[in-house]
C-alpha positions, 0 to 999 in steps of 0.5 A: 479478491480486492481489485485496484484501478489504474488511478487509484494504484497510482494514488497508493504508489505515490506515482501518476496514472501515466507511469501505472499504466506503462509499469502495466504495459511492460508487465512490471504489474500484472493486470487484468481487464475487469468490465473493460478497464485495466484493473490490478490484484491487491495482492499483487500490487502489494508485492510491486509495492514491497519491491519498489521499496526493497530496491529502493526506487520510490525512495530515490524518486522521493528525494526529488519530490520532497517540497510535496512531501505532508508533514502530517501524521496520516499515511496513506498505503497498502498492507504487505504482510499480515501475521497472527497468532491468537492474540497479536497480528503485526500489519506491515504497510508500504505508504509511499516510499515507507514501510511501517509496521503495527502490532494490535490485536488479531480481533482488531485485524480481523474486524478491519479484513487486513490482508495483503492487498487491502488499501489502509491508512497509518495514523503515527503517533509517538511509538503507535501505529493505529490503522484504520481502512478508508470508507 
């Protein structure tokens, strides 16, 4: 199972260390100890992700961060949700406060090990979405 640090689920979620380790603290993310550090479940940082969109809190918080906000084309984020059938896999993301969504081939889903959990960044152009998996 693919774990996250503090700083790097801070990192996906667009938020500081500080605040992941309250949401931690309070139990908003579950967590666990791995090698002494605070770690979190892909999974289940995926679900916190998907929830924090859903009720519209990281988009509230984004309207006042907007002069940081990147123009750029490249999100980076965390699937949600991966479904397949024979020959089409839809991949759902959260990056920052949006969620996309790509359609490409279940072999291309496969070969880059897209499950919810896995850190990925959408690259938008036009009406594609392509995903790749960061190195």
């Amino acid at each position: 199972m693919i774990t996250y640090r503090i700083a790097e689920a801070a990192e996906i979620l667009a938020v500081s260390d500080d605040t992941v380790r309250r949401w931690v603290d309070t139990g908003r993310i579950p967590s666990q100890r791995t090698e002494g550090r605070a770690t979190v479940a892909g999974p289940d940082l995926a679900d916190f992700a998907e929830h924090l969109v859903e009720s519209g809190e990281l988009a509230e918080r984004d309207r006042t961060r907007a002069s940081t906000v990147s123009a750029r084309n490249r999100m980076s984020g965390i699937v949600t949700r991966v479904k397949r059938d024979t020959v089409m896999a839809q991949v759902e993301m959260i990056c920052g406060p949006y969620r996309v969504v790509s359609l490409m081939s279940s072999d291309a889903a496969d070969e880059l090990g897209l499950e919810p959990g896995v850190r990925a960044i959408a690259s938008v152009k036009s009406t594609n979405v392509v995903v790749e998996v960061p190195k």
